[in-house]
Every structure is written in structure tokens, then in C-alpha cells.
C-alpha positions as CSV (number, residue, x, y, z in Angstrom):
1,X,0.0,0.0,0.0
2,X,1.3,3.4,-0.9
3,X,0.7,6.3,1.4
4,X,2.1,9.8,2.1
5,X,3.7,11.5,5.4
6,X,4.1,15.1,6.0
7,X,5.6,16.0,8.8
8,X,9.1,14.1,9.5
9,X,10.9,15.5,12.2
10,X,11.3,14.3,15.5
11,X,8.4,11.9,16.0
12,X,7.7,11.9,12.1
13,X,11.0,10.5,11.6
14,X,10.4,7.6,13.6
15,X,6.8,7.0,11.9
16,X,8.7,6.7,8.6
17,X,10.7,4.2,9.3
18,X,8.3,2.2,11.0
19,X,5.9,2.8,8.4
20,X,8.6,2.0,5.7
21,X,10.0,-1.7,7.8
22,X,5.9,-2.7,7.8
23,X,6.0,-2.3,4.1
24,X,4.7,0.5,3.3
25,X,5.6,2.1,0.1
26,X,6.1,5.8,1.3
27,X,6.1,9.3,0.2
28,X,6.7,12.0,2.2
29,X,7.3,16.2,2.6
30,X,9.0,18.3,4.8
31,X,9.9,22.2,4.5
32,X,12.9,20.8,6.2
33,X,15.5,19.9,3.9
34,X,17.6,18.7,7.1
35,X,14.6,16.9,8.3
36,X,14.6,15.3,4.0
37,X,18.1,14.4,4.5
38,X,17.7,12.1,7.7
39,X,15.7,9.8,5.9
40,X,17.9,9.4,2.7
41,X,18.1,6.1,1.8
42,X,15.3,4.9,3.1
43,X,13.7,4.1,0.8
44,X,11.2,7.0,0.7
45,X,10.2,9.0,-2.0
46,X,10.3,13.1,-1.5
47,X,7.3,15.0,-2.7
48,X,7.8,18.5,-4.1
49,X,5.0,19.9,-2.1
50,X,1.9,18.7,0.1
51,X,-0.4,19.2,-2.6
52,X,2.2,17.3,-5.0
53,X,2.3,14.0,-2.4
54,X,-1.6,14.6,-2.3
55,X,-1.8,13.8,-5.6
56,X,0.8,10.7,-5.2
57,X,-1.2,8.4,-2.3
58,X,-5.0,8.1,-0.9
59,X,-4.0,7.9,2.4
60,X,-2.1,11.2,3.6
61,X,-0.9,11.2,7.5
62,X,-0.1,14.8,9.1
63,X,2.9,15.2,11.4
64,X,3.1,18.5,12.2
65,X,3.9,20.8,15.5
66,X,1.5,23.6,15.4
67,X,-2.5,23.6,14.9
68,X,-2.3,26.4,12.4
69,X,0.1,24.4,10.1
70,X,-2.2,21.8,10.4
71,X,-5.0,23.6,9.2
72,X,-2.8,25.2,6.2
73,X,-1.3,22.0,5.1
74,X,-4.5,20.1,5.2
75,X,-6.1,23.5,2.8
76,X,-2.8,22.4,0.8
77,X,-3.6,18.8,1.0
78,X,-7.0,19.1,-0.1
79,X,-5.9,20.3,-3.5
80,X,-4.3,17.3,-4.3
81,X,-5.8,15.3,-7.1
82,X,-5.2,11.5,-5.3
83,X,-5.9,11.6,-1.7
84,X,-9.6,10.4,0.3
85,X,-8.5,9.8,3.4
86,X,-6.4,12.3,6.2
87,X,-5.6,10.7,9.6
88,X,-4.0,13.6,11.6
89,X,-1.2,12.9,14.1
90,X,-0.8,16.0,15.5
91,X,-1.6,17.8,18.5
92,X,-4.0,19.5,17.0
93,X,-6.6,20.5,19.3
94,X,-10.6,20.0,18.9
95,X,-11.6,23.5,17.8
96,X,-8.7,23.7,14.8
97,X,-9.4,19.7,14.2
98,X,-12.8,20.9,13.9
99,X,-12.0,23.7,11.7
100,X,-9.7,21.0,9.4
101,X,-12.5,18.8,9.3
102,X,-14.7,21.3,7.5
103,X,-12.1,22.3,4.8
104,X,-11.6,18.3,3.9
105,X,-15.0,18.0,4.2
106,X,-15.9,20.6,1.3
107,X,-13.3,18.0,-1.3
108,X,-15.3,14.9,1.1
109,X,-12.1,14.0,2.1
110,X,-12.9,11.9,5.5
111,X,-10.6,12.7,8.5
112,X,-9.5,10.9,11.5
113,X,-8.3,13.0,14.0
114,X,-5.7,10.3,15.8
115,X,-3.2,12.1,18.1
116,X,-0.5,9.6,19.8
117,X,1.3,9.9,23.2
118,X,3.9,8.4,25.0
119,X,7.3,10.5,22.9
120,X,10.5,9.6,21.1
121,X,11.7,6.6,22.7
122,X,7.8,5.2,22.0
123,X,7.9,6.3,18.6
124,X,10.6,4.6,17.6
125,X,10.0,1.5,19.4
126,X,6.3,1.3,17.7
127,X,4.8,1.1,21.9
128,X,2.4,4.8,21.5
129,X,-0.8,4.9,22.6
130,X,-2.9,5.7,19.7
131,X,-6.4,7.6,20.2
132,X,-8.3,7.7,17.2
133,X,-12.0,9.7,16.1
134,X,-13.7,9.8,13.5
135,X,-15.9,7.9,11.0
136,X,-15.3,4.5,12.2
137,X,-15.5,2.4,8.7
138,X,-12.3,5.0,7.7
139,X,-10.6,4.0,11.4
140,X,-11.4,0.5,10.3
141,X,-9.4,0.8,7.1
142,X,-6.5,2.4,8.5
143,X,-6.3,0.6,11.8
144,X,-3.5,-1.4,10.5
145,X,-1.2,1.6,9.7
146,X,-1.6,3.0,13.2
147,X,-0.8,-0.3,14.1
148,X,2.3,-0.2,12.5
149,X,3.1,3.1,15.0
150,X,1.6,2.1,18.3
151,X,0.6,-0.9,20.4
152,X,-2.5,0.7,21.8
153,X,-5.3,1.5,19.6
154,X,-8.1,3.6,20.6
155,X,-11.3,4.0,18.7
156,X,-13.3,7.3,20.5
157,X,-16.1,7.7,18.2
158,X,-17.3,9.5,15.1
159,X,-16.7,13.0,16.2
160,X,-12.6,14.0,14.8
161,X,-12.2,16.3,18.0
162,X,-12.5,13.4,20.6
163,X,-9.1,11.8,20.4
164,X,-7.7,15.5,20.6
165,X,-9.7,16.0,23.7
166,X,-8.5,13.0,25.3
167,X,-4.4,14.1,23.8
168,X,-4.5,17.9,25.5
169,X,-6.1,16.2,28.6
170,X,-3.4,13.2,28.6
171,X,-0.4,16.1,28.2
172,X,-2.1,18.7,30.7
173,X,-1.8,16.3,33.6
174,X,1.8,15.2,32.6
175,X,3.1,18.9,32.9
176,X,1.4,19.5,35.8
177,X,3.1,16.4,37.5
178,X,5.8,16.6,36.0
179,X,6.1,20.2,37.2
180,X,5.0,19.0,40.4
181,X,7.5,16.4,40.6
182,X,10.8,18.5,39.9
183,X,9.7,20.6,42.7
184,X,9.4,17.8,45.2
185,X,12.9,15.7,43.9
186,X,14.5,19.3,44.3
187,X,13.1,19.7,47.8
188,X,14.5,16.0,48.6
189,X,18.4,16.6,47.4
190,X,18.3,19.5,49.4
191,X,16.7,18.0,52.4
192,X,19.7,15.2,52.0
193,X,17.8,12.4,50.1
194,X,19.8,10.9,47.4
195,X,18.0,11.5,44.0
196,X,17.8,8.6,42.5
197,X,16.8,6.2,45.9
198,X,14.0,9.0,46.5
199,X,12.4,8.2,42.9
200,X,12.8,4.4,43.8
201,X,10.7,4.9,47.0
202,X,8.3,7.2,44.7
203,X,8.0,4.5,42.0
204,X,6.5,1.8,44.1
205,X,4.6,4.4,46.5
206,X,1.5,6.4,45.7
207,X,3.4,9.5,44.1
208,X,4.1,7.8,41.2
209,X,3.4,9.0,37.8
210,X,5.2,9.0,33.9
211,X,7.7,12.0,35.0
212,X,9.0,9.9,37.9
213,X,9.1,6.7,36.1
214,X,10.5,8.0,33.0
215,X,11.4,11.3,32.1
216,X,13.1,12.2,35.3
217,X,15.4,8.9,35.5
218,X,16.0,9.2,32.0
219,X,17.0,13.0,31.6
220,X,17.5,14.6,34.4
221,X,19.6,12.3,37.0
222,X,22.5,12.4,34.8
223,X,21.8,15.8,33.8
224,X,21.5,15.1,29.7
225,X,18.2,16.7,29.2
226,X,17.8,15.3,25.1
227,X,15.3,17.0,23.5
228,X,12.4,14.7,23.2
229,X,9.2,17.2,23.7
230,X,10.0,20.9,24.2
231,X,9.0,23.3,26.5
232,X,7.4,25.4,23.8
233,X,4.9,22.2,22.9
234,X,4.3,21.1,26.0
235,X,3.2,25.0,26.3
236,X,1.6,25.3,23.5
237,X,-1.0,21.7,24.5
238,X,-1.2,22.9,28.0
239,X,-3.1,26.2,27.0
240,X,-4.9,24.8,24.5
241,X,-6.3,22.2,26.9
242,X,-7.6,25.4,29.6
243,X,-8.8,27.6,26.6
244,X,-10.6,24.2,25.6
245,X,-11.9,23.6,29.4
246,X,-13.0,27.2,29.5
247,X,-14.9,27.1,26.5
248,X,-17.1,24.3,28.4
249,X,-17.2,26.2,31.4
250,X,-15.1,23.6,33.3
251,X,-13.1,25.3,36.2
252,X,-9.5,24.6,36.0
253,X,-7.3,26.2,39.3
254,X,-4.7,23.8,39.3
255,X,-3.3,23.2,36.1
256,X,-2.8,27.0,34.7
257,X,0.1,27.0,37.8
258,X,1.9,24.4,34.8
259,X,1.3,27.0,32.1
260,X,2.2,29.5,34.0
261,X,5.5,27.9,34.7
262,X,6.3,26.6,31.4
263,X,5.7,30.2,30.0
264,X,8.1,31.5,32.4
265,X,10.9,29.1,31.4
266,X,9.9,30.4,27.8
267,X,10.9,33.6,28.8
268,X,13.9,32.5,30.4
269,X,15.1,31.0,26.9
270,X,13.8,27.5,27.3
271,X,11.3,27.4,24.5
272,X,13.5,24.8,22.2
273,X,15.2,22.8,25.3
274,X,13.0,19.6,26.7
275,X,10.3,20.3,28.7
276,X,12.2,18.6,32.3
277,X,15.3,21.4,31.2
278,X,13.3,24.1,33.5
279,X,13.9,22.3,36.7
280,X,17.1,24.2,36.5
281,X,14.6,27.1,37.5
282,X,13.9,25.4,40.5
283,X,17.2,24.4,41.4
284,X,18.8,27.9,41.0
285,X,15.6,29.1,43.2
């Protein structure tokens, strides 16, 4: 089966190769030349354009950082002479999902709005969690490519804006512990608690949660930080998940204490480093 990628940085570098090992026959686009050049010889073939690989595969699958460049590939996409089916990757959000929707929907191009979770290291092992929306004969037909990048599959229903609730939600409660959780292992050092027998205690206690299990073992005990999710991302998913929530009238008083923080280390220069860099903050403090 021959489909199309847009989108190959990071994450999207990972998905192409996975996609390309499961047999896929691939074409993909990036305004990244760099981002291009990490996948030579692969196998891959390079589109000229997203319109151009539109009009190259049926099945086009968006990888892209920001909801807006969502919204103006798939305009860009729809053009395309080829494609009927868009399953978006992204963190997109539900109101610009909802706004993509509409513009495939006047070419009836279906969508499925299928965020993933779980970063780099999952990405390239194929392990993501997957959460899907959208009609569900389309999820049916492209179930086995998302199977190809993840091990669990969600199917949310017809709506295209429910697996991006579930994503902003899912990345919300990770900064906030997260956040949460470089203030209590800096509070522990200080106190005279060795860092890495404190997170031991914590992961097989109560306090547990993904930043202690993973992010902070892996990046910050031996002070690497790689860049596997920014600061300006995590950002970026954490407002859109309390401008969502507000939209609803859902009171959130905890969570905006994570934006607020985030947006500082922004300010501070952090915007491109990972998103565990800004417990230097804390440290310093």
C-alpha cells in the first residue's frame, strides 16, 4: 500500500521508518531539507509539495507541530488530485481539528483526527498509545497503519475532535506532575535524600506518575536533558487544553500554575530545550 507522510521531524522521523519496515511504500514532505536528509536512503520517495504528495497516495498522514500548520497543510492537501483519506497525528486540538474537518469536508475528504502519546523513545519502538475519532468504517481501514506506529489502539467515536480532547487532557496532567515532581525531587536533594533512591521509593509508592518513572530517571539524573518534547509544545498543549476547558465552562485552578511555569521558562530562553530542562529554574531558586 502506498501512502504519504508530511511532517518528518522528531516523531515523524520515527513513523517513517516504521511505516517503511511494515512495508509500506512511502512518500513523504517536509519544509525541512535537514529533516529530508535524515531519511535518505530509506527508501522514501520526496514530494515537491503537500499538494504534490496529495496527488501521489490516498491515504495522507499529518505530522506536524502547530495547529495552524495543520489547518494550512490540510487547505494544501485538499488540492491534491489522489488523496480520500487524512488521519492527523498532530496535537492539533478540537476546535482547529474541527476547523480541518470542514475544509476536507468541502473536497469529502474523510478525516481521523488520531493524536498519539507516549514520545521519542515510543515512537521509535512502535509502543504509542494511539487515540483515534472519526468515522469508524475509515478508522477501520486504516487501523493497520496505526498499528504499525503504536501498540495501543483507541477508537473514541465519530466526532474527529475526541481523540484531541483525550491528547491535551493526557499532556495537561503530565506537565502538571511533571512540574510538580521536579519541585518535590529538588526539595528531597536539598533535604539530603539521594535522587535517584528517593524516585525508587516514589516509584512503588503512591506519588508515582510517567515524569517519575521515565522522564526524570532518563534526563535529568544524569543531567542530559535530550530533546524529546519541548517546553514550547508542552506550552503550547497545556493552553490549549484550559482555553478548551474554558470554552465548556469547566473550572481549571490547578493546572494553569503548569502554564504558568512553562511560559516562564519560555521567557527565560527555554522554548527549544525539553520540557524537564526548567527544573534548572527550581534548582537555581
Amino acid at each position: 500500500m502506498k501512502i504519504g507522510l508530511i511532517g518528518v521531524g522528531n516523531i515523524g522521523f520515527h513513523f517513517a521508518n516504521r511505516l517503511i519496515a511494515a512495508g509500506y511504500e512511502l512518500c513523504i514532505y517536509d519544509k525541512s531539507q535537514k529533516a529530508l536528509d535524515r531519511l535518505s536512503g530509506s527508501g522514501a520517495k520526496v514530494c515537491s509539495s503537500a499538494k504534490d504528495l496529495a496527488s501521489e497516495v490516498e491515504t495522507v498522514l499529518l505530522c506536524l507541530p502547530m495547529p495552524q500548520i495543520v489547518a494550512d497543510v490540510a487547505a494544501e492537501v485538499s488540492q491534491g488530485s489522489k488523496v480520500k483519506v487524512v488521519v492527523d497525528l498532530s496535537t492539533t486540538g478540537p476546535s482547529v481539528t474541527k476547523q480541518v474537518a470542514a475544509i476536507l469536508e468541502k473536497k469529502q475528504i474523510p478525516m481521523i483526527g488520531s493524536p498519539v502519546s507516549g514520545g521519542i523513545v515510543a515512537a521509535e519502538k512502535g509502543t504509542l498509545a494511539v487515540m483515534a475519532s472519526g468515522p469508524q468504517d475509515i478508522f477501520e481501514s486504516i487501523k493497520p497503519i496505526l498499528s504499525a506506529l503504536g501498540k495501543n489502539i483507541f477508537y473514541l467515536g465519530a466526532d474527529p475532535t475526541l481523540g484531541q480532547t483525550v491528547k491535551i487532557i493526557n499532556n495537561t496532567l503530565y506537565a502538571t506532575s511533571m512540574i510538580a515532581s521536579c519541585e518535590a525531587l529538588v526539595y528531597g536533594v536539598k533535604a539530603g535524600l539521594d535522587a535517584k533512591t528517593m524516585l525508587d521509593v516514589i516509584n512503588v509508592s503512591s506519588g508515582r506518575s510517567f515524569a517519575t518513572l521515565e522522564r526524570i530517571p532518563q534526563c535529568v539524573l544524569d543531567r542530559s536533558f535530550p530533546v524529546r518534547f519541548t517546553t514550547e509544545l508542552l506550552h503550547k498543549d497545556v493552553k490549549m487544553c484550559i482555553d478548551e476547558a474554558e470554552k465548556l465552562g469547566v473550572p481549571m485552578q490547578v493546572n494553569p500554575a503548569a502554564r504558568q511555569f512553562l511560559a516562564f521558562a519560555m521567557s527565560q530562553g527555554d522554548g527549544d530545550k525539553d520540557n524537564v530542562f526548567p527544573i534548572h529554574h527550581i534548582e537555581e531558586w
